[in-house]
C-alpha positions as CSV (number, residue, x, y, z in Angstrom):
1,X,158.0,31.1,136.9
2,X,157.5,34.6,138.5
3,X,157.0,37.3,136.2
4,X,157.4,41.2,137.6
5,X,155.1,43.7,135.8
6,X,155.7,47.5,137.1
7,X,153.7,50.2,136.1
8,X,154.3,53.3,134.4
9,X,157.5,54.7,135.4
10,X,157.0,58.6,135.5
11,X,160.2,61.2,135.3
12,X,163.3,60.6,135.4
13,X,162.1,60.0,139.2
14,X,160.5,56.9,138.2
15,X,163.5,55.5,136.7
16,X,165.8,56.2,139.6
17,X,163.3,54.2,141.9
18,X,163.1,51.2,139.7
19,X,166.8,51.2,139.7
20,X,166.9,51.9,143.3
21,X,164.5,48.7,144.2
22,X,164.0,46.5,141.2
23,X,167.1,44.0,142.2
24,X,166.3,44.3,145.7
25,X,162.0,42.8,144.4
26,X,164.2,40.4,142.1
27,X,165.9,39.1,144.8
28,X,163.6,38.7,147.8
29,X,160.6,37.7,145.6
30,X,162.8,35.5,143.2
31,X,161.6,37.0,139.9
32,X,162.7,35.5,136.8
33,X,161.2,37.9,134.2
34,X,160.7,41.8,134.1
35,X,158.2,43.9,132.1
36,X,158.4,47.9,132.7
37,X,156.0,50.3,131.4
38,X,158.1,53.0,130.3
39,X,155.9,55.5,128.2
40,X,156.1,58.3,130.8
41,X,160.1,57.6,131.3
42,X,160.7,61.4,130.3
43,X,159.2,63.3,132.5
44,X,156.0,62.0,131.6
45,X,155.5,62.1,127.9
46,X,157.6,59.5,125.6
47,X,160.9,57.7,126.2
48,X,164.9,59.1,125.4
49,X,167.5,57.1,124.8
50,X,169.1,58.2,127.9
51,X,166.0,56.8,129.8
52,X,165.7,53.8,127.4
53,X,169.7,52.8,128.4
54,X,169.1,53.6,132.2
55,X,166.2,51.1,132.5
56,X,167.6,48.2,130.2
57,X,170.8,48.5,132.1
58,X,168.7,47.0,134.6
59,X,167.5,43.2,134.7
60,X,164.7,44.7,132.4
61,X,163.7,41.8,130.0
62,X,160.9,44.0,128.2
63,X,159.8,47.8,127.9
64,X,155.9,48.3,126.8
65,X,154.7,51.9,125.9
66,X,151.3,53.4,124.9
67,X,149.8,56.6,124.3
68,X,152.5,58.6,124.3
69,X,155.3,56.2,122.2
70,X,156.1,59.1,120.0
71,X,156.6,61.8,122.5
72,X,160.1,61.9,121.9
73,X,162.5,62.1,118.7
74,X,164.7,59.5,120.7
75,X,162.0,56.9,120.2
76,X,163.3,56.2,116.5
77,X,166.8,55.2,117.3
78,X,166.0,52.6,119.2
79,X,162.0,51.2,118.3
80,X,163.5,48.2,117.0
81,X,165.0,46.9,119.5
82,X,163.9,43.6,120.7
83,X,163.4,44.7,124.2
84,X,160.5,47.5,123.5
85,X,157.4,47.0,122.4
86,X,155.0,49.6,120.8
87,X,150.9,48.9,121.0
88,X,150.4,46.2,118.5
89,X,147.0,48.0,117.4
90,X,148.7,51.1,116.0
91,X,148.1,51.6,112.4
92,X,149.9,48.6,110.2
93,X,153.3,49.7,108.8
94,X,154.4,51.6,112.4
95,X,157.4,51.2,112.9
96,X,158.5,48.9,115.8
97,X,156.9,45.5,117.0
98,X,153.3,45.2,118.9
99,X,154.6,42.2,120.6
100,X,157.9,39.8,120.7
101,X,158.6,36.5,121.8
102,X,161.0,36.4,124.9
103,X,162.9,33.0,126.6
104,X,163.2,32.3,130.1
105,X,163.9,29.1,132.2
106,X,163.5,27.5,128.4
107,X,159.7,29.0,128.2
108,X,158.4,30.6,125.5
109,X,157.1,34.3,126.8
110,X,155.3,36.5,124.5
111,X,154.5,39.9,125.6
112,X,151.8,41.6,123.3
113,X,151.2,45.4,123.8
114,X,147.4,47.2,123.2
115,X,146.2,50.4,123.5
116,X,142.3,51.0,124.6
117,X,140.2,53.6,122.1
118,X,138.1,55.1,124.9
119,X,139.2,58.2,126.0
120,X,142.4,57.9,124.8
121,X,142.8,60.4,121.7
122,X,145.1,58.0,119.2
123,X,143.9,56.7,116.0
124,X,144.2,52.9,116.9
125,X,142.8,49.4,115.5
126,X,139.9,47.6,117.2
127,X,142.4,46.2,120.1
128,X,140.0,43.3,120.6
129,X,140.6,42.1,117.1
130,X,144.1,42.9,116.9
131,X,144.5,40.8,120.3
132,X,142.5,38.1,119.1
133,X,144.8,37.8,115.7
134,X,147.9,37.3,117.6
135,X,146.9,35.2,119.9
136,X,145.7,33.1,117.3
137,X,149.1,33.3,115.6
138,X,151.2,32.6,118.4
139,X,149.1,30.3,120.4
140,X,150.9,27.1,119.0
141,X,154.1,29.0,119.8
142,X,154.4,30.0,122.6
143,X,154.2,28.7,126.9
144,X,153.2,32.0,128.1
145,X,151.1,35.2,126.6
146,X,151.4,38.7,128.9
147,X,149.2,41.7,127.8
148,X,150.1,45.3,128.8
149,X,146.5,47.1,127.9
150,X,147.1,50.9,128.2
151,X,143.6,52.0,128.3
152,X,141.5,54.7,130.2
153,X,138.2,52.8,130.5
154,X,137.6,50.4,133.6
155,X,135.3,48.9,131.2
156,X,136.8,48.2,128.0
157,X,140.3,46.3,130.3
158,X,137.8,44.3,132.0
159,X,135.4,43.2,128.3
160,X,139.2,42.5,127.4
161,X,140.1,40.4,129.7
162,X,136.8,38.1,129.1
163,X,137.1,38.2,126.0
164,X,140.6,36.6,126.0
165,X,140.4,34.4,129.4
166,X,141.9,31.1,128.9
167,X,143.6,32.4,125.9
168,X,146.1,34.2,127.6
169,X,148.2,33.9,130.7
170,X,147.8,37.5,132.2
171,X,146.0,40.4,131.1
172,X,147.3,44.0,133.3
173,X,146.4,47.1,132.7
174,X,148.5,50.6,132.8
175,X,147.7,54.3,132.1
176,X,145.6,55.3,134.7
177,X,148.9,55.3,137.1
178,X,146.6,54.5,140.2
179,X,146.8,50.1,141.2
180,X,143.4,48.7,141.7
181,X,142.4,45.6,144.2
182,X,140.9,44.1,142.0
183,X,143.2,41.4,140.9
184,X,141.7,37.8,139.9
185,X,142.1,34.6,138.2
186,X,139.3,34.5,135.8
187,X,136.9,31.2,135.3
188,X,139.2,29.8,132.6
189,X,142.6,30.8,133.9
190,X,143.7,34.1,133.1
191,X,144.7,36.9,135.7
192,X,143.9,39.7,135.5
193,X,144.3,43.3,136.9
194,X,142.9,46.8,136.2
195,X,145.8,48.9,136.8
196,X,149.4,48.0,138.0
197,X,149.7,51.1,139.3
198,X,153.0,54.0,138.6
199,X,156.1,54.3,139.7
200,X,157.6,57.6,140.4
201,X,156.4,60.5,142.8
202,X,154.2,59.7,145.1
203,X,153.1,63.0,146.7
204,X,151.4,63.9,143.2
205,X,148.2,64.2,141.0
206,X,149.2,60.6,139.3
207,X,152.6,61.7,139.1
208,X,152.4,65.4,138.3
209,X,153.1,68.9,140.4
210,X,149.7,68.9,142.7
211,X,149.6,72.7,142.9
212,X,149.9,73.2,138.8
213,X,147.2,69.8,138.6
214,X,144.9,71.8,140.8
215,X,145.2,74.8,139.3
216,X,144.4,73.4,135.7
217,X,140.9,71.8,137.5
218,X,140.3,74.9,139.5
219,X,140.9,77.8,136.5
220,X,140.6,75.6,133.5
221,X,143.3,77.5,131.9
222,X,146.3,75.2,130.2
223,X,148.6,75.1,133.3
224,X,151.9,73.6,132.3
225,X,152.4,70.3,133.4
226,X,155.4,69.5,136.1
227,X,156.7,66.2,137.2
228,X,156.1,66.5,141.4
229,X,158.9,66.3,143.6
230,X,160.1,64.1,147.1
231,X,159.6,60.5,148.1
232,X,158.7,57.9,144.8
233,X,156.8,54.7,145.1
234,X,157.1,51.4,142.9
235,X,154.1,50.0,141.8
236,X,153.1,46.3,140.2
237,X,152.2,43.0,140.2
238,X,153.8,39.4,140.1
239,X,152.4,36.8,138.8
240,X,153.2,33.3,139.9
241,X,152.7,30.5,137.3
242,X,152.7,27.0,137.3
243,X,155.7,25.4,135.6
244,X,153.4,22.6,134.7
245,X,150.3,24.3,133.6
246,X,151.5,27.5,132.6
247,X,148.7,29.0,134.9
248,X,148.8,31.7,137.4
249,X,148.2,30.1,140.7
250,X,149.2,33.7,142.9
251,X,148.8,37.3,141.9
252,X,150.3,39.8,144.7
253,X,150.8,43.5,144.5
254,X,153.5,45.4,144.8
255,X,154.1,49.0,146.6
256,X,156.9,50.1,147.7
């Protein structure tokens, strides 16, 4: 089982290059299951449902958000459906599911959303209890457990990922839209990675104009925020897992 995880698709520029080189990844790397960070789908802040159709229209099995899942109206027409997933430690009675419970080469795949609290300015649950509550639930019902943490902190993904190892199958982390090298199988089998990474512009301040992100550092003042121009990149990771175990035995990133 190879399962795709690509990281934060920002713009409308992010979504034309996942549907520019996701099938051709599919394809040449033989993936069998998708996950797409979407939260930054229009033009960096929340999802449409014009964006929302464009990416499932691709072999998109699951869409995780974060910080900024209500940055668009849109969001409520389509929240239920079973191929998004909001952070599961948002208050309790949010609408929308934290998690869901997908099938694939008849494995059980359950792909549980977080959000960290460092840094991060949303009124969120502890995610390490809400994690550890889940995983208890669905440990007996499940093959496979992914974890999309959206979190700022190096620190708080990596207690996360300890905290969890051999509990879960992967544990990657998005929002900081730049990949890190430090990708790893942990002592009791989970992978894990700091950042997957973004996909969209790549001549950018993490996806943003350079000359307005400068100019907010240089003067201060509240610049306006622009989605960059030119050449996008693709960003994520696979993971490889053993049919028989249900172990990752490979992670390799992904840039394109």
């Amino acid at each position: 089982m190879k399962i795709l995880a690509i990281g934060d698709l920002v713009g409308s520029a992010g979504v034309r290059k996942l549907k520019n080189e996701l099938h051709k990844i599919i394809e040449s790397k033989d993936i069998d299951f998708v996950i797409v960070n979407g939260e930054n789908a229009a033009e960096g802040m929340g999802m449409t449902e014009n964006n929302f159709k464009n990416i499932i229209s691709e072999k998109v099995d699951v869409i995780t958000m974060g910080n900024h899942t209500w940055g668009k109206k849109d969001i409520f027409k389509f929240i239920d459906h079973p191929k998004i997933i909001r952070p599961a430690n948002y208050t309790k009675g949010v609408v929308g599911k934290g998690y869901n419970i997908y099938t694939c080469k008849n494995k059980k795949i359950a792909v549980i959303n977080l959000i960290g609290r460092v840094d991060m300015n949303v009124l969120s649950e502890n995610p390490f209890i809400v994690a550890k509550e889940i995983v208890e639930n669905l440990k007996d019902k499940v093959d496979i457990i992914m974890i999309d943490f959206h979190a700022e902190a190096t620190a708080e993904k990596i207690a996360l990922s300890y905290y969890l190892d051999g509990k879960v199958t992967a544990i990657f982390g998005t929002h900081t839209h730049v990949q890190t090298a430090d990708e790893e199988i942990l002592e009791n089998g989970t992978a894990y990675i700091t950042d997957i990474g973004m996909t969209g512009p790549k001549h950018s301040v993490i996806g943003m104009d350079i000359g307005a992100s400068v100019k907010r550092f240089e003067t201060t003042l509240p610049e306006r925020y622009k989605i960059a121009g030119g050449e996008s990149k693709l960003n994520g990771v696979i993971f490889d897992i053993d049919d028989n175990t249900n172990k990752v035995i490979n992670i390799e990133r992904i840039k394109r």
